[in-house]
C-alpha positions as CSV (number, residue, x, y, z in Angstrom):
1,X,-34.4,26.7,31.0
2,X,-32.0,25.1,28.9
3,X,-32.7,22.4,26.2
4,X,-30.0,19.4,27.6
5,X,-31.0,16.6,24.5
6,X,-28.3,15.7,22.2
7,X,-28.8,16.7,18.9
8,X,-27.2,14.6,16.4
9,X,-24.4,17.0,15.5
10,X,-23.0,16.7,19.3
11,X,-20.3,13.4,20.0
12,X,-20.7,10.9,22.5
13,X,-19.3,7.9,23.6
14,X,-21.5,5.0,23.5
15,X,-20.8,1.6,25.4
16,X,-20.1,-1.5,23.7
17,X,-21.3,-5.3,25.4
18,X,-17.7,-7.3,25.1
19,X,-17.3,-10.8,26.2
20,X,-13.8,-11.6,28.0
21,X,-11.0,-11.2,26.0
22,X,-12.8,-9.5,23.2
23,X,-12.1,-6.8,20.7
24,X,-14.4,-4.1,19.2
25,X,-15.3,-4.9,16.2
26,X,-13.0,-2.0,14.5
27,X,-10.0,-3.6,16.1
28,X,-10.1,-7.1,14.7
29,X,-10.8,-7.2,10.9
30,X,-9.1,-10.6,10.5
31,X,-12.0,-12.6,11.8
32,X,-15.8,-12.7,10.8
33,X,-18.4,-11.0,12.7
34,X,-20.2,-12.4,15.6
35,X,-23.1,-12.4,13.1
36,X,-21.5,-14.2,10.2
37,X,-20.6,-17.2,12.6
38,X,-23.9,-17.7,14.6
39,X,-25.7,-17.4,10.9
40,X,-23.7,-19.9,9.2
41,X,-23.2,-23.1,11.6
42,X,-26.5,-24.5,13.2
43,X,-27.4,-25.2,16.9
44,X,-26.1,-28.0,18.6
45,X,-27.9,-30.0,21.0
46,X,-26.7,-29.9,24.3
47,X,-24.5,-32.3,25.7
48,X,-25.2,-35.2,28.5
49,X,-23.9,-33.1,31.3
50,X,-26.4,-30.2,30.8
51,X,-29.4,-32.5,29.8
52,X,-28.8,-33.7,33.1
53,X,-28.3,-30.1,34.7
54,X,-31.2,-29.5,33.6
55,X,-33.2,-32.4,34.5
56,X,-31.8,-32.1,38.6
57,X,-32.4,-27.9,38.0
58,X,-36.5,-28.7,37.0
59,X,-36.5,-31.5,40.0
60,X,-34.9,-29.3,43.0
61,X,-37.4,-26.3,41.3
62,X,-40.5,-28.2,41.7
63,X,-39.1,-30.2,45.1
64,X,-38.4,-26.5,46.3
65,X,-41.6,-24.9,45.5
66,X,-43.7,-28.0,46.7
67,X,-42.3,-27.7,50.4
68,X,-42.3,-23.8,50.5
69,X,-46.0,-24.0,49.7
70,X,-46.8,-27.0,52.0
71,X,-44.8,-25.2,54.7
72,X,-46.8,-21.8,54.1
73,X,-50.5,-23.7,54.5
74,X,-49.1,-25.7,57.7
75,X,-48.4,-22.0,59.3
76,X,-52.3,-21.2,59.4
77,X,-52.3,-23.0,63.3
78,X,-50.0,-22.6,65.7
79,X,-49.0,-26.1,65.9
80,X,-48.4,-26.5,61.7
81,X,-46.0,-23.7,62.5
82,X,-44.0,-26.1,64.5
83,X,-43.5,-28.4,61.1
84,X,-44.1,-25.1,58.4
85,X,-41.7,-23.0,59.5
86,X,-39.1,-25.7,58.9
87,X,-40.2,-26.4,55.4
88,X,-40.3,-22.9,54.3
89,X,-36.6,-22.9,55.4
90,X,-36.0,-26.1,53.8
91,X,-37.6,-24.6,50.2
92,X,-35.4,-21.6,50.5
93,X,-32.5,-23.9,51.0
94,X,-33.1,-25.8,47.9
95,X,-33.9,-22.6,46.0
96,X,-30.2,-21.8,47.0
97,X,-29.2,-25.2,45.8
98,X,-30.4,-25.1,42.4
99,X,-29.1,-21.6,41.9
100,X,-25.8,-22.9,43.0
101,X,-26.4,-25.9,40.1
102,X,-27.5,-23.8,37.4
103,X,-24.1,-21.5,38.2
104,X,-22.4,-24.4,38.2
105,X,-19.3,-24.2,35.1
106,X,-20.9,-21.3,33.5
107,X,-19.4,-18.7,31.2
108,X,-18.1,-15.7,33.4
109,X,-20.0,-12.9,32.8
110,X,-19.6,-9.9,30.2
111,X,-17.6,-7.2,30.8
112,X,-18.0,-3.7,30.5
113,X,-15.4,-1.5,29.3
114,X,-14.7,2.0,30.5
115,X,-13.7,4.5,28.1
């Protein structure tokens, strides 16, 4: 059989992680590196909106959780099945919710570019 590792003598392409609308670092030698900036300026606290994003996000997690649970120990008799099976759905619908809040005005995600 044939040894198929690359050996360090061989070239290959490697992918790079690039935000939208950004350059390899080769390409743009004008500005500082990704590095340089997130070392120099500290983190900022975040801002009323997402304090409050996240507040709503930690309420509709444990509101979600609470009435998937209650609605899973309901379905042990036939009759709490009449109520659980309801609540589990309502759990899963609040699970989509807060998923639909925490996407809410996010960054779009990072591209990957072909070579």
């Amino acid at each position: 059989m044939e040894d198929k590792r690359v050996t360090v003598a061989e070239e290959c392409v490697e992918p790079e992680l690039l935000g939208p609308g950004a350059s390899p670092r080769g390409q743009d030698a004008n500005g500082p590196r990704p590095e340089e900036v997130f070392a120099s300026r500290p983190a900022e606290k975040p801002g009323i909106f997402t304090r409050l994003k996240m507040f709503l996000a930690g309420l509709l997690a444990l509101v979600a959780v609470g009435l998937f649970l209650l609605g899973a120990v309901l379905t042990s008799t036939i009759i709490g099945a009449i109520i659980g099976i309801p609540l589990i759905l309502a759990g899963v619908a609040v699970f989509f919710l807060l998923f639909k809040l925490l996407t809410l005005g996010g960054k779009p995600p990072v591209v990957f570019r072909r070579f």
